[in-house]
Every structure is written in structure tokens, then in C-alpha cells.
C-alpha positions in Angstrom: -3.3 -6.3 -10.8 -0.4 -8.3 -11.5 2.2 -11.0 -9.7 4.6 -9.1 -8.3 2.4 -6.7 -6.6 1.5 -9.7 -4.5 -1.9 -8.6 -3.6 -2.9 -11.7 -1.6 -0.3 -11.0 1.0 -2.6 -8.9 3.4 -4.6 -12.4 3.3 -1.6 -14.3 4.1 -2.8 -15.3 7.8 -6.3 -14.6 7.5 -7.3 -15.5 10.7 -5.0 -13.2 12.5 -6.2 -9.9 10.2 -9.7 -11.0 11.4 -8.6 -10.9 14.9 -7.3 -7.4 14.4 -10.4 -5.9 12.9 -12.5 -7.6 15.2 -10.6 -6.2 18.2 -10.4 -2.6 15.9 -13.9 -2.3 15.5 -14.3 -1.1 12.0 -11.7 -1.9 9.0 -12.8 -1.7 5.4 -10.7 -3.3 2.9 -10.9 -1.5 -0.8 -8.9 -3.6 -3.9 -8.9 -1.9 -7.1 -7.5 -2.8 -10.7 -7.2 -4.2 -13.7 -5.3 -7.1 -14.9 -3.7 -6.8 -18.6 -5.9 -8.8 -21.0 -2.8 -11.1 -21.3 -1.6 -11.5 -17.9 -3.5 -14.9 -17.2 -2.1 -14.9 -13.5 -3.2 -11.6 -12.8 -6.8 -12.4 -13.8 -6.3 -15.5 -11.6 -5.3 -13.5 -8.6 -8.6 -10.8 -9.2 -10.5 -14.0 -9.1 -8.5 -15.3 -5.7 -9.7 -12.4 -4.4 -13.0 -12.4 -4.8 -13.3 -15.9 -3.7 -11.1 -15.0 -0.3 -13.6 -11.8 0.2 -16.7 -14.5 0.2 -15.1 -16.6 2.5 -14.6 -13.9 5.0 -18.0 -12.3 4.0 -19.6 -11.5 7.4 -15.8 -11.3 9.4 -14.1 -8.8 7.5 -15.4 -5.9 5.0 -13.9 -6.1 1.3 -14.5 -4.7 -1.8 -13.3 -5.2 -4.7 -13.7 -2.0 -7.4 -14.0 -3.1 -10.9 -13.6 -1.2 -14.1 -10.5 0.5 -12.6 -10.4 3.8 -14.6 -8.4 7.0 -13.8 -11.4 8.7 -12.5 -11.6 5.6 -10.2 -8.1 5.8 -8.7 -8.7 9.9 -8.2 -11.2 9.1 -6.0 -9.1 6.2 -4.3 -5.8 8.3 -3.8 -8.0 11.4 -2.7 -10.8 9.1 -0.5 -8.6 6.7 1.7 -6.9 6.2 5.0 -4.2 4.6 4.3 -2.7 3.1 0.8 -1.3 -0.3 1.5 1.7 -1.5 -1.4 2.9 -5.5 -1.2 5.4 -4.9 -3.9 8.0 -7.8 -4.5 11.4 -6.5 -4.1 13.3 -5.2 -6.0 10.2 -4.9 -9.0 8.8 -2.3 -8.0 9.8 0.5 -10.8 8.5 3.2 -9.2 4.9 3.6 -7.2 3.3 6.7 -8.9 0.0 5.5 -7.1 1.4 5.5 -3.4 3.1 9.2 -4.7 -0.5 10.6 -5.7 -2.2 8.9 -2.9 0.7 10.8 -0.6 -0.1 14.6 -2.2 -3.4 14.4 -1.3 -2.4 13.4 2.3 -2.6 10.0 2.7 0.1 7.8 4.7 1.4 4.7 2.8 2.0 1.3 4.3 4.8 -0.4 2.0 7.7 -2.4 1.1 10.8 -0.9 0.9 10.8 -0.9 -2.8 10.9 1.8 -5.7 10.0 5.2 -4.1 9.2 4.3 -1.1 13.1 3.7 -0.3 13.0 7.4 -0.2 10.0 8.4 0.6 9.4 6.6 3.7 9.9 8.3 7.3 8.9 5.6 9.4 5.5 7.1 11.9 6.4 11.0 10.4 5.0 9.9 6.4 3.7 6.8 6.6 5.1 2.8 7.7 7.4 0.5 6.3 6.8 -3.4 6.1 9.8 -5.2 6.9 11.6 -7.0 4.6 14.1 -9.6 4.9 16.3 -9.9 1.1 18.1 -12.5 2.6 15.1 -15.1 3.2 13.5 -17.6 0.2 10.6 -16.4 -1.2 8.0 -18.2 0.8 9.7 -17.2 4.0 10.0 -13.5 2.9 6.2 -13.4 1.9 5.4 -15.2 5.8 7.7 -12.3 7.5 6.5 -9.2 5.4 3.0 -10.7 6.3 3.7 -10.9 9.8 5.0 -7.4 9.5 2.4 -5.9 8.2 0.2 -7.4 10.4 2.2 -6.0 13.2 2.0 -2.5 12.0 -1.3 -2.5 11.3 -2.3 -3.8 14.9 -0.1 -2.4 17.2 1.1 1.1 15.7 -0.9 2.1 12.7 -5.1 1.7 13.6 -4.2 2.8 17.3 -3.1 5.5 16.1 -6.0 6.1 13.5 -8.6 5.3 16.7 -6.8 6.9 19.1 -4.7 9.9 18.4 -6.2 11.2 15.6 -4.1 14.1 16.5 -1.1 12.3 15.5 -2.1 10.7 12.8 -3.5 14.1 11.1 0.0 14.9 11.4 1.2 12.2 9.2 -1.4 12.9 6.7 0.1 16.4 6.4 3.5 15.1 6.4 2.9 12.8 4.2 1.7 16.1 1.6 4.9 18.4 3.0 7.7 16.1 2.4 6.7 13.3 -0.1 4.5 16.1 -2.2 6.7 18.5 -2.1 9.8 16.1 -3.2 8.1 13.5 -5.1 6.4 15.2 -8.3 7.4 16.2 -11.9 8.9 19.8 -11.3 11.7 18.2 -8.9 12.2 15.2 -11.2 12.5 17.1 -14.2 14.9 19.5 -12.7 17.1 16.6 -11.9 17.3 15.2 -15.1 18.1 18.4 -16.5 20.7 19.2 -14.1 22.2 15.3 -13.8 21.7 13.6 -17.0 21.5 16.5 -20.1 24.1 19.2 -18.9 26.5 17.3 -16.8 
């Protein structure tokens, strides 16, 4: 749990993701992580959290998983619908969580940052949040917000409610292409080939 994962953005325009799982029917949000023992902003923003998850008690579901573990984040990259990732751009080194999340078929919902650059085939492996470089920070985190909350609303829990169909066959597309592409065989085999025996 840390800055530049910017966290809080789902909770940017709280009103308005209210208003879409009200009008959805059933949303569950699930936060999960640790902040490092150093990182005073990132225990600031678990705290943020939980105080923004009380305030909406009653209005929207949220839960916040504590004592993030691996064993916890098996069972979150194997157990959810869809894996949400607010990265600021361009800090995002790589996304190994949105990668396991992917192999065991579930669709991301991200920035276009680290592997999700490559990874992401808009509605055939998962949804991209739009993101503006050219835009000062506060107005970037106001679009991407209003992006998400776009996606979420008009393409991405339709689809989840309505055509399951469909969006069964983004969970396997998101294990046939980004499993099959993003995973230690393939990366290994590049460095071999690009970087020792060029």
C-alpha cells in the first residue's frame, strides 16, 4: 500500500461510484496490503480508507483485508472478479499481482502502466483506464477517475450481469494470452536470447 498506487482513486467521486452500485445491484469492494513499516504516507492512506469505508458503511460494501500475506493474495488473485490497478504513470515497475490475478482468469481494470502496456486488449483481456500524460496531476487523477468510473458503469458490470457469456470469454482470454505470454519461462527465454548471447 503505497503513494503511487493511488489507492483512493476509485473513491475519487464517491457519490457517483454509489450511484453505480446502487443502480448495479451488488458490488463488493475488497482492499488488501501492507504498507512498509517506514512508509508513513502509506499507513496514512490504509487509515484513509478505513475511514472512507465507514462513511459509506450502509451505501457501498468494503473490506479492507489486513495482515496481507502470500497465502492472502492466492486467494485474492484466484477468488475475484475483476483486479482493479490505479498505478501513477509511469511508476509502475511491473504489476506481477495483476499478471497472477490474469493466469488464473481474471480480467484487469488498469492504467496503462508497466505490463499492462502490453498486456491489455481492450474488452478481449480485460479494460484500460484512460490516461491523459499531458494533464497536471490533479486533473489526470479527476480524468482516470472519471474513466474508470465509465468503464465500470457502462461496459464492464453490464457485462458481468448481463452476458456472462462474454465476459467468461474474457476470463479465458485473459489466461490464453496474458498467461501464456506473461510468466517466467517466456521472460527468461528473452533474456537469454536478448541480453546474454546477443
Amino acid at each position: 500500500m503505497t503513494a503511487y498506487k493511488r489507492p483512493e482513486l476509485l473513491f475519487q467521486d464517491s457519490a457517483r461510484l454509489v450511484d453505480i452500485a446502487e443502480k448495479s445491484g451488488d458490488i463488493q469492494i475488497i482492499y488488501a496490503g501492507k504498507a512498509h513499516p517506514n512508509d508513513q504516507q502509506g499507513k496514512d492512506i490504509i487509515r484513509h480508507l478505513h475511514q472512507i469505508k465507514e462513511a459509506l458503511k450502509g451505501r457501498l460494501r468494503i473490506v479492507y483485508l489486513e495482515n496481507y500475506s502470500i497465502n492472502l493474495a492466492r486467494s485474492l488473485v484466484a477468488g475475484v472478479d475483476l483486479w482493479l490497478n490505479t498505478p501513477q504513470p509511469p511508476l509502475e515497475a511491473s504489476g506481477t499481482s495483476g499478471m497472477k490475478a490474469a493466469i488464473n482468469g481474471v480480467p484487469s481494470l488498469s492504467g496503462l502502466d508497466g505490463w499492462w502496456v502490453e498486456g491489455c486488449i481492450e474488452g478481449v483481456t480485460g479494460w484500460a483506464i484512460s490516461q491523459d500524460q499531458g494533464l497536471e496531476e490533479l486533473d489526470r487523477r479527476a480524468m482516470d477517475a472519471q474513466s474508470l468510473y465509465s468503464k465500470l458503469e457502462t461496459t464492464i458490470i453490464p457485462m458481468f450481469y448481463n452476458e456472462q457469456d462474454r465476459y467468461a470469454e474474457v476470463m479465458r482470454s485473459a489466461i490464453a494470452l496474458n498467461g501464456s505470454f506473461f510468466n517466467t519461462e517466456r521472460m527468461l527465454n528473452q533474456y537469454v536470447a536478448k541480453a546474454y548471447f546477443k
